[in-house]
C-alpha positions in Angstrom: -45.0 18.7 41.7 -42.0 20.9 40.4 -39.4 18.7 41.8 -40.9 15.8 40.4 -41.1 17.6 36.8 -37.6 18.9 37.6 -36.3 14.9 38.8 -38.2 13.6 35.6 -36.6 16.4 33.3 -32.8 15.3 35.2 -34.0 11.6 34.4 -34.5 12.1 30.7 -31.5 14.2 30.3 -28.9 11.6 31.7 -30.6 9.2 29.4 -29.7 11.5 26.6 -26.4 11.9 27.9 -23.4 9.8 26.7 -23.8 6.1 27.8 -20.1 4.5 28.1 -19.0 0.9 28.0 -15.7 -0.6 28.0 -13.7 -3.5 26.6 -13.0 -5.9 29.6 -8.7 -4.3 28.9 -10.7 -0.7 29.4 -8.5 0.0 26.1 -11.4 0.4 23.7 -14.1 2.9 25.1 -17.6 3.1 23.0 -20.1 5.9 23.5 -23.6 6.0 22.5 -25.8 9.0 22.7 -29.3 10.7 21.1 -28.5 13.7 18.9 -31.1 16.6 18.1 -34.5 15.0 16.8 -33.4 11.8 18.2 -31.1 10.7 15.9 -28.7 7.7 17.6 -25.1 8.0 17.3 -21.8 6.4 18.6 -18.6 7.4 19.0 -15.0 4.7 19.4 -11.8 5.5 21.2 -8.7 3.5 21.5 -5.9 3.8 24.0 -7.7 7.4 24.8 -7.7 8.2 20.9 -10.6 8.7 18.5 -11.0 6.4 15.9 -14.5 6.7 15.5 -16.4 10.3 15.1 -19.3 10.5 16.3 -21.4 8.4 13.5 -25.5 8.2 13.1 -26.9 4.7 13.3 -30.7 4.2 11.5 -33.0 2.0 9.2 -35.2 3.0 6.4 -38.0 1.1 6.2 -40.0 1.1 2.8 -43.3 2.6 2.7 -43.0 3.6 5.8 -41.2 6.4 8.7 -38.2 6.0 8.5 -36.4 4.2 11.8 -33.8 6.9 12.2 -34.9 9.4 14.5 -37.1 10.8 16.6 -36.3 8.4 19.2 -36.6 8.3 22.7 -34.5 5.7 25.1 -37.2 3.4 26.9 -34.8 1.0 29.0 -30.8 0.5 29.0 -29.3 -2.7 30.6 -25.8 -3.8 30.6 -24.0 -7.0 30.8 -21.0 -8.6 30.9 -20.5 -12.2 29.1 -17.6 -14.8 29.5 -17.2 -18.2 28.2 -14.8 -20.6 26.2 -15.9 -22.8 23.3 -14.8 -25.7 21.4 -15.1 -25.1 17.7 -15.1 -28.7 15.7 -12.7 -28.0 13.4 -10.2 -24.3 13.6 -7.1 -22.3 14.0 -7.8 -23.1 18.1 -8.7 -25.8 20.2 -10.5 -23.4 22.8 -12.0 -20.5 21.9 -12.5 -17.2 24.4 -15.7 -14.9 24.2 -15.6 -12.1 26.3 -17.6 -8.9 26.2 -19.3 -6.1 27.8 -22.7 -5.6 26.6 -24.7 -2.3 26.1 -28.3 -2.1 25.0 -30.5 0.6 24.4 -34.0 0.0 24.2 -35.7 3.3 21.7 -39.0 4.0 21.1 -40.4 5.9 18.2 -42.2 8.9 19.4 -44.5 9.6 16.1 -45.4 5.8 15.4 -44.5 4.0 18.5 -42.0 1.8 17.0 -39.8 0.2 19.1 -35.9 -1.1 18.2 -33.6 -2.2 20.0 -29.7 -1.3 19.8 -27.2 -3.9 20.9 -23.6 -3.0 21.5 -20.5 -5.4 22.3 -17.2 -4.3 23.1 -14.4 -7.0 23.3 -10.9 -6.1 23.5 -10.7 -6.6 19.9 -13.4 -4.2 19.4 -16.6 -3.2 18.5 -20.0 -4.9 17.2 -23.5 -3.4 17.3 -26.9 -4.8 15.8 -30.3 -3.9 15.5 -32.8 -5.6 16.8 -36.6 -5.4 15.8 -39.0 -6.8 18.7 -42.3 -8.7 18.2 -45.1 -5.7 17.8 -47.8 -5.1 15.8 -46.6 -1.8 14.2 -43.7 -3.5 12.8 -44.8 -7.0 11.9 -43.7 -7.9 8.5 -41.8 -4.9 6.8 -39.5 -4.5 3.9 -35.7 -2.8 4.6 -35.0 -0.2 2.1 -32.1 1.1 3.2 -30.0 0.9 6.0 -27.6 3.6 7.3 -25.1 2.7 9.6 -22.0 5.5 9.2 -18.3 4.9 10.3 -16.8 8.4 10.1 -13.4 8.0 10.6 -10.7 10.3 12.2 -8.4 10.6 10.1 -7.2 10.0 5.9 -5.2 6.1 6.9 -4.2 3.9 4.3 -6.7 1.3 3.4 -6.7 -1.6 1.5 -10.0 -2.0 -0.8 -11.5 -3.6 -3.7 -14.0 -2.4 -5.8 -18.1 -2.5 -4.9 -19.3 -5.4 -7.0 -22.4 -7.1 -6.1 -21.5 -10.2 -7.8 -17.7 -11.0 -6.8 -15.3 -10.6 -4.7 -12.5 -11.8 -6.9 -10.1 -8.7 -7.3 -6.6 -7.9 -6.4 -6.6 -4.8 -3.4 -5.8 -1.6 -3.6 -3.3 0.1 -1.3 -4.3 3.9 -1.0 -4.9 6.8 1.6 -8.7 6.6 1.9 -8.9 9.6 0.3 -7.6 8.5 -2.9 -10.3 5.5 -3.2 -11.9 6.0 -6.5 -13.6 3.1 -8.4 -13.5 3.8 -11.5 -10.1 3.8 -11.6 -10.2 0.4 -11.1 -8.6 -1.8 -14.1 -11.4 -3.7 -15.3 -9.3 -6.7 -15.7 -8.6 -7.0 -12.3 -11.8 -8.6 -11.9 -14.2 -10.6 -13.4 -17.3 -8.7 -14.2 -16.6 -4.6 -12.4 -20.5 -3.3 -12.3 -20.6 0.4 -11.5 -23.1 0.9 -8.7 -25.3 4.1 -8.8 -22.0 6.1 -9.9 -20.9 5.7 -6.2 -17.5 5.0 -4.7 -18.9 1.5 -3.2 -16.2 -1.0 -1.5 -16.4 -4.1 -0.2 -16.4 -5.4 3.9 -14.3 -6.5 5.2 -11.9 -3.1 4.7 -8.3 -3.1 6.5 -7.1 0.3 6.9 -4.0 1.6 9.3 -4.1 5.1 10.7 -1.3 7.6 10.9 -1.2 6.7 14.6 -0.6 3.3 13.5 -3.7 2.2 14.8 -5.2 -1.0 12.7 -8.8 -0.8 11.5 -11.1 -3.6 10.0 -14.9 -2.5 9.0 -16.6 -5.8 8.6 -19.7 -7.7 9.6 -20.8 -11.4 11.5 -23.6 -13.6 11.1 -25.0 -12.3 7.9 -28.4 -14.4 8.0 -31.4 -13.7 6.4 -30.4 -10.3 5.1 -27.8 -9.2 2.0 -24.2 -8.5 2.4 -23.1 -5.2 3.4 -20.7 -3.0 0.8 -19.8 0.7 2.0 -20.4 3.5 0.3 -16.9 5.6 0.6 -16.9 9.7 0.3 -12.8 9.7 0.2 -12.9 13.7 0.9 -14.8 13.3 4.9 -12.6 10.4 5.6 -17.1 9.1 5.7 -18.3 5.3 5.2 -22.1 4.5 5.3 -23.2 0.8 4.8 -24.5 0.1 1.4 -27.2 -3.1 1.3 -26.9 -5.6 -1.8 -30.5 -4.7 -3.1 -32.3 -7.3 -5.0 -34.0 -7.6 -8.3 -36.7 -4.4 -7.9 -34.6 -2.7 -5.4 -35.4 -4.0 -1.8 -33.0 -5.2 0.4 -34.7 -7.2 3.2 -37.9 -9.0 3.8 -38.2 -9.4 7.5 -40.4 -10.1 9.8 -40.6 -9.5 13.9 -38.9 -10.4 15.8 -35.7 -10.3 13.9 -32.2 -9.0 13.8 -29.5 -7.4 11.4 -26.5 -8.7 11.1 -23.7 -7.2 13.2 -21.8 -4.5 12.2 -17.7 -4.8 13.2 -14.9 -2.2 13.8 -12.0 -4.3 14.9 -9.1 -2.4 16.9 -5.8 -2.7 17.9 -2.3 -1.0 17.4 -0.2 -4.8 16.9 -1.3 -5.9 13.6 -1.2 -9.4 14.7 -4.3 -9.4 16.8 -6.2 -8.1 13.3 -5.4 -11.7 11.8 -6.1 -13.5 15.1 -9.3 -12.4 16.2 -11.9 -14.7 16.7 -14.7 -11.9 17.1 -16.3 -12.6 14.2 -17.0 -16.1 14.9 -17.5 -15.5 18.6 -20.4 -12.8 17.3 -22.3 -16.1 15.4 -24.6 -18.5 17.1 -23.5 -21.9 18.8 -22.8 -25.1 16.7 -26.7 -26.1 15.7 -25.6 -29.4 14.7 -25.8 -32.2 17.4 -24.0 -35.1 15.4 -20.2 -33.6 14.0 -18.8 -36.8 14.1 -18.7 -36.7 10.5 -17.0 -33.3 10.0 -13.5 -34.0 9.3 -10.3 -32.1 7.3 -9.7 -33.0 4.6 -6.8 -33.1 2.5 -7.1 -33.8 -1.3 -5.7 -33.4 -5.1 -7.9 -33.1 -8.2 -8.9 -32.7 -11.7 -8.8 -29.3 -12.0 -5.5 -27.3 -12.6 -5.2 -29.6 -15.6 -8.0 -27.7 -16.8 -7.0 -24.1 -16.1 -3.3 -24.6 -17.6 -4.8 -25.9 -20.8 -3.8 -29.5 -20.3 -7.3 -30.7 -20.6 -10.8 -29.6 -20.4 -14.7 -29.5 -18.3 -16.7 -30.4 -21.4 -16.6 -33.4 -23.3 -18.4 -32.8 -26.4 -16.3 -29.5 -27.1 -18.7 -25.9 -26.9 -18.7 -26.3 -30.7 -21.1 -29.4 -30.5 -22.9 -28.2 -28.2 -25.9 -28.5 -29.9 -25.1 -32.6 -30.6 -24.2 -32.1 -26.6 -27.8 -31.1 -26.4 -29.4 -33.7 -28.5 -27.2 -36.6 -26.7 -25.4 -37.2 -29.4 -22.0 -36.3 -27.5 -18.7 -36.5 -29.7 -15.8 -37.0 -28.0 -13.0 -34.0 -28.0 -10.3 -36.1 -26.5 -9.1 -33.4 -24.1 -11.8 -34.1 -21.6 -10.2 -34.3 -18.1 -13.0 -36.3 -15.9 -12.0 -39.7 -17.2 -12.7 -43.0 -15.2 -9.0 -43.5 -16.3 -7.2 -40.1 -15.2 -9.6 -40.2 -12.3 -7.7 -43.5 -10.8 -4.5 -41.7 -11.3 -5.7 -39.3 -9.0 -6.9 -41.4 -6.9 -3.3 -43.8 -6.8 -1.2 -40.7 -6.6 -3.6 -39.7 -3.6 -3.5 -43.2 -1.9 0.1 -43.1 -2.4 0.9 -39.8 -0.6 -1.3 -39.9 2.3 -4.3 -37.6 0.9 -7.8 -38.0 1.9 -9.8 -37.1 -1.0 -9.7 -36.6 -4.4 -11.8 -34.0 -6.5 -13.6 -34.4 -10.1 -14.3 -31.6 -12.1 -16.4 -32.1 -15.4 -16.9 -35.6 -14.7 -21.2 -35.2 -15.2 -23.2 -33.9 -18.9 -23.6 -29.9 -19.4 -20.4 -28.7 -19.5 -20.7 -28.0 -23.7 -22.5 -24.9 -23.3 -22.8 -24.0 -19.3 -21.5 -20.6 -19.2 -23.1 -17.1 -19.8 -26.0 -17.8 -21.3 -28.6 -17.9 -18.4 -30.2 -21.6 -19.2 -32.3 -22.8 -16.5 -31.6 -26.4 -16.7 -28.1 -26.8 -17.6 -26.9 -29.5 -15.0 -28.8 -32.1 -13.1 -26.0 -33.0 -10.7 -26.2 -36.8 -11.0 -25.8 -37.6 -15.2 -22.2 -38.6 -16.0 -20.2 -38.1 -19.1 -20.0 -41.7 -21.3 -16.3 -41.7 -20.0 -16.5 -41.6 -16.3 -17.8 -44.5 -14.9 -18.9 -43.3 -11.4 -19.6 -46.8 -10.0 -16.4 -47.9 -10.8 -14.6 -45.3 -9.4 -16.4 -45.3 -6.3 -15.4 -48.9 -5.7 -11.8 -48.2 -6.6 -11.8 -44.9 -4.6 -13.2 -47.7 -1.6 -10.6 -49.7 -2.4 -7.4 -47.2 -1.8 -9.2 -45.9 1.0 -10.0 -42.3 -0.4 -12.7 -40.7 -0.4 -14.2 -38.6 -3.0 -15.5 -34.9 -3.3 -18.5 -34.1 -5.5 -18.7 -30.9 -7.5 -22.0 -29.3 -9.2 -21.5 -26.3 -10.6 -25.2 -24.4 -10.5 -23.7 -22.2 -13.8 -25.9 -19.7 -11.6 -28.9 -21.6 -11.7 -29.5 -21.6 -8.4 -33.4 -22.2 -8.6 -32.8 -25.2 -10.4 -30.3 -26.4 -7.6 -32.5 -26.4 -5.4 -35.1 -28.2 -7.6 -31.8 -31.1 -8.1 -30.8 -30.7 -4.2 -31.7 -33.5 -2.5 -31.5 -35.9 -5.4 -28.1 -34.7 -5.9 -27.1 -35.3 -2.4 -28.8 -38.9 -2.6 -26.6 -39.6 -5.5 -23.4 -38.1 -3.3 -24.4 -41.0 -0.6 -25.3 -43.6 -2.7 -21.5 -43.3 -4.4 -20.2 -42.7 -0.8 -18.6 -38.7 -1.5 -18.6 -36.7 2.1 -18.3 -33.5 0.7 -19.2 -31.4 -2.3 -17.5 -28.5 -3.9 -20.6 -26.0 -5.0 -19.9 -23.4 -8.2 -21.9 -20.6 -8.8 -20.2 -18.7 -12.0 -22.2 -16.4 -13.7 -25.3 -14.1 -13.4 -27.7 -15.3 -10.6 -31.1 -17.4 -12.3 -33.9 -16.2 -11.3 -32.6 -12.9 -13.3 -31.8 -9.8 -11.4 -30.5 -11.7 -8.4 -27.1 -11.1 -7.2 -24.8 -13.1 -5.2 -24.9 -11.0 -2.3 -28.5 -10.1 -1.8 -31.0 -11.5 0.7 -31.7 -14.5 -1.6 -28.4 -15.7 -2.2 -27.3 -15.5 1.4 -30.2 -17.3 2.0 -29.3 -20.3 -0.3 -26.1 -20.5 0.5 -26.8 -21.1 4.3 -30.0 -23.1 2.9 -27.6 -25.4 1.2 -25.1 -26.1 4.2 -28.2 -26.8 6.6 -29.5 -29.4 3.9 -26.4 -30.7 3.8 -26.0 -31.2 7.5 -28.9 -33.5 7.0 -27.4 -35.6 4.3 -24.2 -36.0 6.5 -22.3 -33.8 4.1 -19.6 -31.2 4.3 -19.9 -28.0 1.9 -16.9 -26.0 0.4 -18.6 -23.4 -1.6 -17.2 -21.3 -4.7 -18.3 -17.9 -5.6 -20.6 -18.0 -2.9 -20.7 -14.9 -1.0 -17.7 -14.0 1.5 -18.2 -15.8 4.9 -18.8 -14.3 8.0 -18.6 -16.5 10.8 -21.7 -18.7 10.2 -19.3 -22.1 9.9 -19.6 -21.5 14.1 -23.4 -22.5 13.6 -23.3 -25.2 10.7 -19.7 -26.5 10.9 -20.2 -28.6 8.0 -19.9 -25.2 5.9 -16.1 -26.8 6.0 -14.4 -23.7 3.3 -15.3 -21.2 0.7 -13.8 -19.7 -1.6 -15.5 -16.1 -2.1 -12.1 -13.6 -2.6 -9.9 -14.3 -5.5 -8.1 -17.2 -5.5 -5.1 -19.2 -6.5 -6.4 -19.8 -10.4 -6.4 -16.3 -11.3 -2.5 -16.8 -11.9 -3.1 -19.7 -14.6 -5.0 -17.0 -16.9 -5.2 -13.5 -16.1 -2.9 -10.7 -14.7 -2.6 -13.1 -11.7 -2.7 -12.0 -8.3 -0.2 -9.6 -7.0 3.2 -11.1 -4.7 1.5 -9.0 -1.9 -2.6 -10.5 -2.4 -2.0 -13.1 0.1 -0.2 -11.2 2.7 -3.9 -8.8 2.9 -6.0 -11.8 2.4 -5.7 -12.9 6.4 -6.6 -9.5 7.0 -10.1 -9.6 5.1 -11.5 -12.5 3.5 -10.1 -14.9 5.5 -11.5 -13.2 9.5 -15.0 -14.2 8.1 -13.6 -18.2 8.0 -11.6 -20.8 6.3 -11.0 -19.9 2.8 -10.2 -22.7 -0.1 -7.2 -21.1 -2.0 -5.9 -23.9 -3.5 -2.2 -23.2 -3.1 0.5 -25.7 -4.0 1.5 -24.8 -7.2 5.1 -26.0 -7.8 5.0 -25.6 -11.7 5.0 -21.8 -11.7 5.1 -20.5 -15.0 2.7 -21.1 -17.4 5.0 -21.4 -20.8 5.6 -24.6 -19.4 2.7 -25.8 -20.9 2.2 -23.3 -23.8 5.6 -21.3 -25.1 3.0 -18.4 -25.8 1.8 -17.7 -22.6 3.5 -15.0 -20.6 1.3 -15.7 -17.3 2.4 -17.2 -13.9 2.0 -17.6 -10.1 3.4 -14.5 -8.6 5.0 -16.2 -5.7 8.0 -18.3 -5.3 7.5 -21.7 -4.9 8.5 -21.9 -1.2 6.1 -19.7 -0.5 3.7 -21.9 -2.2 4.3 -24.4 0.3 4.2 -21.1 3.2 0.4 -20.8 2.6 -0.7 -23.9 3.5 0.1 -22.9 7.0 -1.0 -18.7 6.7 -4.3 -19.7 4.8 -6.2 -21.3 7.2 -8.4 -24.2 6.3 -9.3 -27.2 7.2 -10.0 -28.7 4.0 -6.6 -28.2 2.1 -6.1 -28.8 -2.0 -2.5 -29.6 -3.3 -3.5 -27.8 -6.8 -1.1 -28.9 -9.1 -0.1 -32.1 -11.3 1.1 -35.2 -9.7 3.8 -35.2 -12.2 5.0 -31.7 -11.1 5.3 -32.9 -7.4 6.9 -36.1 -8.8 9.9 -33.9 -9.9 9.8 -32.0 -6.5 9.5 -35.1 -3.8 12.0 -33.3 -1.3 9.3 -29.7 -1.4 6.6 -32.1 -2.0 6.7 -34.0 1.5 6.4 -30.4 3.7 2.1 -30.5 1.8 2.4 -34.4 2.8 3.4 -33.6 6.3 1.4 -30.1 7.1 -1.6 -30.6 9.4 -4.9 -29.2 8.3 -6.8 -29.0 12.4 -5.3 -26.8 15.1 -4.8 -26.9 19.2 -3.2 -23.5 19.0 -2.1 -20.8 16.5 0.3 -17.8 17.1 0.8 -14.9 14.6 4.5 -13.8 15.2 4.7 -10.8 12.6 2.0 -9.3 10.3 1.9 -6.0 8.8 -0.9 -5.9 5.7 -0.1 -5.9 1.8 3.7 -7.1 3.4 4.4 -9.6 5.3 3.2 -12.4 7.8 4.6 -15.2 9.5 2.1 -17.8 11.7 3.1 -21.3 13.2 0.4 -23.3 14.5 0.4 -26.5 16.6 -0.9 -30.0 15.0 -4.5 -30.8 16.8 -3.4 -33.8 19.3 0.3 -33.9 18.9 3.7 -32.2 19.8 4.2 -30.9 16.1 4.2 -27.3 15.0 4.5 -26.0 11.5 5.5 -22.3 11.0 4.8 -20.6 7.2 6.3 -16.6 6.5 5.7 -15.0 3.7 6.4 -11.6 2.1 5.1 -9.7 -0.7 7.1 -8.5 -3.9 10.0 -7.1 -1.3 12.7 -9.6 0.2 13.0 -10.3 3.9 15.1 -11.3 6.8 13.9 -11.9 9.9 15.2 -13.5 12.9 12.0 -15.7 14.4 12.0 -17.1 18.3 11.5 -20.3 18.7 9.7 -19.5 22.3 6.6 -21.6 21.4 7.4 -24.7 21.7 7.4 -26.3 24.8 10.4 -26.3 26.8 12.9 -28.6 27.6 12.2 -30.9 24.8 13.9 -31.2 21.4 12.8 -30.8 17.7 13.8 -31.9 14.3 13.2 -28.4 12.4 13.1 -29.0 8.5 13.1 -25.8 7.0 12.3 -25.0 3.2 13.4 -21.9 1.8 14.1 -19.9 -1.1 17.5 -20.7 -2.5 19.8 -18.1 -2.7 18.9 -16.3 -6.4 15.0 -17.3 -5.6 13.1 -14.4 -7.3 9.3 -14.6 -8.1 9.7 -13.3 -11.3 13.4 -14.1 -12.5 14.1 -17.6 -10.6 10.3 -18.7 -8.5 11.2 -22.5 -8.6 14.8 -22.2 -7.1 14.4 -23.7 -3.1 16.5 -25.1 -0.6 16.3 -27.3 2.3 17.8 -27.7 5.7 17.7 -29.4 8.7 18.4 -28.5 11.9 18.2 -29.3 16.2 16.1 -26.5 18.1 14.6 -26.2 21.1 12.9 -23.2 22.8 15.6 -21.0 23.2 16.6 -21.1 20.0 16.5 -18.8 16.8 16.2 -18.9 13.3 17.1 -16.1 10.7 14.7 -16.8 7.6 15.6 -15.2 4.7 12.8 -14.4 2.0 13.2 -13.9 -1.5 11.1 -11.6 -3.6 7.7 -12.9 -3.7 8.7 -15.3 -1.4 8.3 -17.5 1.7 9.2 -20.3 4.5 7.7 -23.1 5.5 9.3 -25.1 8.2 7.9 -28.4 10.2 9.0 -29.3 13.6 8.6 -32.8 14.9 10.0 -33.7 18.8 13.0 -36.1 18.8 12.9 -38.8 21.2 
């Protein structure tokens, strides 16, 4: 009997021991153990060096014992898990998902709880969930909390935005961790900075870079039922603890066993390139649902829209000071509205002209006189146009040139009465023949006290892509919340925009030269993001001598992005008249595939500089975009990617020689030359600037 007691007691104490698992390299080592009162914890090493302390994992469950200690292991089983994958539309033709899996099985000593930790470790690093099995003790329950920590070891610089459970449109910071403070934040950086519970809350994903020079990135995949998750920063431990999006009395989750959180992402790596091309977070989502994608397709497209932002026209058509008549239907005509039936078959000529696939309306249906801020219910019904856009005869024309149009409906927040409008919104899409709508959700959340990051917003957002998938339809929403991986599952979520985004340089402070270098390194790991780059017009006193703002880039590097932002639905942004002027720059958007077979990142170091070339999806093409933040740049790039013994035409467009962002942003150059895989080009950046170069085979 004693050596049984003393083989039970041996038993129970290797389970409380460390349990170890390995990336398939063996370079990232994750360790999981039960502290005292049987509290679970894990630790992170890379390359034999902690990046991780040891951290406490834990739910709080309202009303209820808290699922954070007093655990005991019940099973542990380990796998290992290997595939490839075929996304429908991406940055790769084939996609790898490779892991070593960990779960441990806990049981709740006092209540008899079970839950269920699952740990992944690829070799770009580490997930984890929680799981809550089927059982009677924990049927339907409500999340109050959850408590995941991330203690890092040491103080490395970190690029963050503010907490704000509404947006996601700032410019980052670049600090030490330990100087992150919130309220230092300028509040016109954003759109609407909300102080949270007087805490130093930032958002997910956060890039930070250790002294070591080790490259961190705290984010999370397949958000699904559940809110976004911010993190609550204490600067002075070097400390993170996740930070749930509550909703309008506080909760955070209404679930229901069995059920799963979403996972929770360190990615790890020393070579900042393998940051930007991970494909853990989509890997971490569920398989395509849909069974029919033969209607998902890129999309390229121009649109009424800049027009409105630089002041050249405008959404409403009444004017907001008639909004009243606006209300009553008796609608007086400003003149400056942009949505005509007219302008739109500009568009639509200019689009047919060029090559593009689609063209987008804004303002073209009734609501737009008094839409924004003011919580109304019923604002827009998604299918009522303005007296000036004739919808059918557009469609017919848009037919007719062989474009195809993409619907917008702007919810002004109102997303109960979206939902109401959905399908009968979505009928109206079909019966006009438009593949793909642009969603809007500016403003506070309706019903009141939502936010766009809770449980019920997620919820919608997903909602709105599945119903769409029935329709036939492709989604690219805007201030949705930020993406994390779910267009795996439902690739007709085509784009989002959810970070701040190309317009904030028409009328604000703009976004700094070096937003769009950190912008891979965040927003854009969760999927494609609609940035609407292409700007070729760059300051704004072209349209009004009194305004001082502008694009903060050069326009080469305009041109750049459209190869470093990934997304398969592209926009050029600005006037066909501006690209009239600029045909030579113009034909690089023209020529620039949209849909991958591979992508290589050649140099990335966040908040300064990146340079990607991808391959064209079916052909021998390749187009390479660099880019630099407010600091010029030379670089000598290898032209080892393509394929050797074969020759290519490389046309390369550049900043011209005094190119500045600020002094000279529209001065380019460009040049052709022979090159084949041995050869070498020296780029040379201005500040705020970029190259894009296309290379097409010669016979």
């Amino acid at each position: 009997m004693k050596k049984i007691c003393f083989l039970l007691l041996f038993l129970v104490s290797m389970v409380l021991q460390a349990q170890k698992i390995e990336s398939p390299s063996k370079e990232i080592v994750f360790t999981f153990k039960l502290l005292e009162n049987g509290i679970p914890s894990y630790s992170i090493s890379y390359k034999n060096k902690v990046v991780i302390l040891e951290s406490t994992l834990g739910i709080k469950i309202k009303d209820a014992k808290d699922l954070a200690s007093n655990f005991e292991v019940d099973s542990i089983s380990r796998t290992t898990f290997n595939e490839n994958w075929k996304p429908v539309l991406g940055e790769q033709a084939i996609i790898n998902n490779h892991y070593n899996q960990l779960q441990v099985n806990l049981k709740q000593s006092k209540t008899d709880r079970t839950i269920n930790l699952v740990f992944r470790v690829f070799d770009e690093g580490v997930a984890f969930r929680y799981v809550f099995p089927l059982q009677k003790k924990l049927d339907y329950f409500v999340i109050s909390d959850e408590i995941s920590q991330f203690n890092l070891a040491d103080d490395p610089k970190t690029f963050w935005i503010p907490g704000d459970f509404d947006s996601q449109e700032y410019a980052y910071n670049e600090t030490k961790f330990s100087e992150i403070d919130v309220n230092t934040i300028d509040k016109n950086n954003g759109i609407g900075l909300k102080s949270i519970a007087g805490k130093n809350v930032v958002q997910a994903p956060l890039m930070m870079k250790t002294k070591d020079g080790i490259y961190l990135n705290i984010f999370e995949a397949a958000v699904v039922n559940y809110p976004v998750m911010h993190l609550d920063a204490v600067p002075s431990q070097n400390k993170l603890t996740s930070h749930l999006v509550p909703n309008a009395i506080g909760d955070k989750a209404y679930l229901q066993t069995p059920c799963s959180s979403p996972w929770r992402t360190v990615m790890i790596s020393d070579d900042a390139r393998q940051i930007v091309a991970s494909k853990m977070i989509l890997n971490l989502n569920e398989p395509c649902k849909i069974k029919d994608v033969s209607y998902i397709k890129p999309m390229k497209y121009v649109g009424i829209w800049w027009e409105m932002h630089v002041g050249k026209s405008t959404w409403d058509y009444a004017g907001s000071q008639n909004a009243q008549n606006a209300a009553d239907g008796q609608l007086k005509p400003t003149g400056k509205h942009g949505a005509t039936t007219e302008n739109t078959k500009k568009y639509i000529d200019f689009a047919a002209k060029n090559g593009f696939d689609g063209v987008l309306v804004e303002g073209w249906n009734t609501g737009w006189e008094d839409w924004f801020g003011n919580w109304k219910e019923n604002v827009f019904d998604f299918v009522t146009p303005y007296p000036d856009f004739n919808i059918t005869e557009i469609a017919a024309y848009a037919k007719l040139k062989g474009i195809k149009m993409i619907m917008h409906h702007e919810t002004s927040g109102s997303v109960a009465n979206y939902e109401r409008n959905l399908d009968r919104a979505f009928q109206n899409m079909l019966k006009y023949d438009y593949p793909a709508v642009k969603t809007g959700y500016v403003g506070r959340i309706i019903p009141r006290g939502e936010y766009h990051d809770g449980q019920t917003m997620v919820n919608h957002f997903n909602f709105v892509a599945q119903r769409a998938n029935d329709f036939r339809l492709m989604v690219n929403s805007h201030e949705s919340s930020r993406p994390t991986g779910y267009s795996r599952t439902y690739p007709n979520y085509i784009a989002a925009e959810a970070a701040r985004g190309n317009e904030f340089n028409a009328w604000s402070i703009g976004n700094p030269p070096m937003h769009e270098t950190i912008l891979p390194f965040t927003r854009l790991l969760g999927g494609p993001m609609d940035y609407t780059p292409g700007i070729f017009e760059i300051k704004m006193s072209y349209y009004n001598s009194s305004k001082k703002e502008q694009v903060h880039t050069t326009l080469a590097k305009q041109l750049a992005l459209y190869v470093t932002m990934y997304s398969p639905l592209q926009m050029a942004a600005d006037l066909p008249e501006n690209y009239e002027k600029h045909k030579d720059a113009f034909q690089f958007i023209k020529d620039v595939a949209i849909d991958w077979d591979e992508t290589k990142v050649l140099e990335a170091e966040p908040g300064d500089y990146l340079t990607i070339v991808r391959k064209t999806k079916g052909k021998e093409s390749w187009f390479l975009g660099a880019i630099t933040d407010e600091n010029a740049r030379t670089t000598k790039i290898k032209l080892s990617f393509l394929p050797k013994g074969k020759r290519f035409k490389a046309i390369v467009y550049e900043d011209g020689k005094n190119a500045d962002w600020q002094k000279n942003p529209m001065e380019y150059q460009i040049n052709t030359y022979e090159v084949t895989s041995t050869s070498s080009l020296m780029l040379q950046l201005a500040p705020g600037g970029g190259t894009a170069i296309s290379f097409e085979p010669m016979q």
